[in-house]
N, C-alpha and C positions, 0 to 999 in steps of 0.2 A: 495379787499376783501380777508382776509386771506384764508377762505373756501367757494366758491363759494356757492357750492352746499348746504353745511348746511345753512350759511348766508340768500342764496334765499328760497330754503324749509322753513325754521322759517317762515318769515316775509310770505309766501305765506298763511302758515298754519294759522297765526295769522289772516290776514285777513276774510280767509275764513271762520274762526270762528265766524270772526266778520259778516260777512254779514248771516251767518244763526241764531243768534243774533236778526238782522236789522229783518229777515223776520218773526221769530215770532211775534217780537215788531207790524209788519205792518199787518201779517194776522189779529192777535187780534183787530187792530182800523179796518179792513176792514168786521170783524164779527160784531164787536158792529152797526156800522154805515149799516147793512143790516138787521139789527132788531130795526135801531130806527125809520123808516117808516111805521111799522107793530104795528096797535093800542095797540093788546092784550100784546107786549113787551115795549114799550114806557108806559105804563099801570104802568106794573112792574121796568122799570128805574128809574120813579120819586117815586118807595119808597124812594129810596136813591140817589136823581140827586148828591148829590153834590161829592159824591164818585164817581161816575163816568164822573163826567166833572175834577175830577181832578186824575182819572184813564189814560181817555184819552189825557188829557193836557200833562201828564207824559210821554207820550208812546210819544207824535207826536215830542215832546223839544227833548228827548234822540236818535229819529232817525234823526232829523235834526243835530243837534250836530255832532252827531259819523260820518256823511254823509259829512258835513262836514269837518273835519278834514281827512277822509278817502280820499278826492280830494282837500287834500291841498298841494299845488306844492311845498312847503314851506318845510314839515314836512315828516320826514326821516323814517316815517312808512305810509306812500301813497301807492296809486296804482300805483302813478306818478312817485314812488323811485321802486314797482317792475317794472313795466316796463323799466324804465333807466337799472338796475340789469339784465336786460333780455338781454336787447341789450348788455351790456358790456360783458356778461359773455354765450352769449349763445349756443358757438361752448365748452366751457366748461362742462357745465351740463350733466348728465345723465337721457336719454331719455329711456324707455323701452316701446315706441311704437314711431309712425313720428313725429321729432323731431320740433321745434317751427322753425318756421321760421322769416325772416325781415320782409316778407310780411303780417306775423301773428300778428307781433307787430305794424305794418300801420293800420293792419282793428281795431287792440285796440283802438289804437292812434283816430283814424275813427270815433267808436263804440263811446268814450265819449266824444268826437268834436259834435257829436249827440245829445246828451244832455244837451248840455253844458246852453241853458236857463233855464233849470230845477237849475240846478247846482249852476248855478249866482244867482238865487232865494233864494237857501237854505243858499249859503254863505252872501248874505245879511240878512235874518233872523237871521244866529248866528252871524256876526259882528254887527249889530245894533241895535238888542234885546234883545237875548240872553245871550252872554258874554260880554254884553256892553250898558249901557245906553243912546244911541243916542235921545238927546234932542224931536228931531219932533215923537219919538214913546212913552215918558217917560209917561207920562200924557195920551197920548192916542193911546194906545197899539195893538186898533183894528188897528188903521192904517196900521201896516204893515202886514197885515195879505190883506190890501185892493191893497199896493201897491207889495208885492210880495207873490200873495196866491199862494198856492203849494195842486195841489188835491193830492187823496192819488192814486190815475193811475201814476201820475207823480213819486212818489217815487219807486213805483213798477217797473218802467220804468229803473229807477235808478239801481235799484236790478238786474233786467234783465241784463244790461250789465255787473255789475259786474261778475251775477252766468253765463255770457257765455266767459268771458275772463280767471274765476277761472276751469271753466272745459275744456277748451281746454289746457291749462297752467298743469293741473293735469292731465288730460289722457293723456298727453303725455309722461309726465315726470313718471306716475305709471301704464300704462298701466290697468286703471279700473277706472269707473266711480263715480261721488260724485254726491249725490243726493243735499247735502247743505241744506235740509230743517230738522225741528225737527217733525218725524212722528207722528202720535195717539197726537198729540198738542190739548190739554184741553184750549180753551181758553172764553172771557169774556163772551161771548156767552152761553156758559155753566152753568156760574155761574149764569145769568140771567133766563133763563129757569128752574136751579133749585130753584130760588125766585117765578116763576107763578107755578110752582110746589107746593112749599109751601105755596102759596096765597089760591088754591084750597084746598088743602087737610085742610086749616087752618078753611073752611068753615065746614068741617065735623064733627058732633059736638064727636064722639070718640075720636079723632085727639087732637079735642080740649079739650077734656077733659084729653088726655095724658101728654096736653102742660101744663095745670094748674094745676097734681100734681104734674107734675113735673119729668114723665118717660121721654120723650122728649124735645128735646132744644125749650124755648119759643123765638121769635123774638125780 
């Protein structure tokens, strides 16, 4: 590594990017999915199921994907590649609080040896359905969903060890804490609320009369 410190910093930041990313993607399916139990909201999703089964399709493909490749031991933007980085370079680096230790990179090492059936889960979903047409799922796609289902606790799980490897790795190294989440986050949940929102006020018949000349947006 020509420059350690740049080298490691990038890729650390890059990740970390990526995993507050992963957690909006995850909060939003974890918001829809605690409103679709709830009549007067399940009410309002089938205005329009078919948006939101392919809302939610979207979200759960693009975190299994990125989850993926982010634990693939293979590909030289891993968690797999900063920690090797860690260990190579770690008497190197500039630490502005207690510095990483061997035994910090064990409990990593540890932390995703932990997960690791979660993990075999997600990388058989994207090698055998998602980036690849595996015969026994092509035709019927519920299948793998049967033979490697992945709740959304289990992805969260996922998260969790990343955001406690990426902040023990950064308050070391910058002496200040990273929260890693996106605050005040407007997510699906919102959107839906403001549809039973509009369901009710639509019964009003002013409302409604606003709607039909046209002062406000009709549905």
């Amino acid at each position: 590594m020509e420059n350690p410190q740049e080298q490691f910093t990038s890729l650390r930041d890059g990740l970390i990017n990526r995993l507050i990313d992963l957690d909006a993607k995850l909060r939003d399916l974890q918001s829809f999915y605690s409103l679709v139990n709830e009549t007067q909201y399940i009410d309002t999703i089938n205005i329009c199921p078919h948006f939101f089964r392919m809302h939610t399709d979207s979200l759960l493909k693009d975190i299994i994907i990125v989850l993926a490749k982010t634990f693939d031991k293979k590909s030289k933007r891993s968690i797999y590649t900063l920690l090797k980085w860690l260990d190579q370079c770690i008497n190197n680096l500039s630490y502005k609080a207690t510095p990483i230790s061997y035994v910090d990179i064990s409990d990593f090492h540890t932390d995703i040896m932990n997960v690791e059936p979660v993990l075999t889960k997600i990388k058989m979903q994207r090698d055998k359905f998602l980036a690849h047409d595996d015969k026994n799922y092509f035709d019927q796609p519920f299948r793998i969903h049967e033979e490697a289902p992945i709740d959304l606790s289990e992805l969260e799980s996922i998260l969790d060890v990343m955001r406690s490897i990426f902040f023990r790795i950064y308050g070391a190294m910058e002496n200040s804490h990273y929260i890693m989440k996106i605050t005040d986050l407007k997510k699906v949940d919102y959107v839906i609320k403001l549809l039973r929102h509009h369901r009710i006020l639509y019964k009003n018949e002013k409302i409604n009369g606003m709607m039909f000349s046209g002062e406000i947006p009709y549905p």
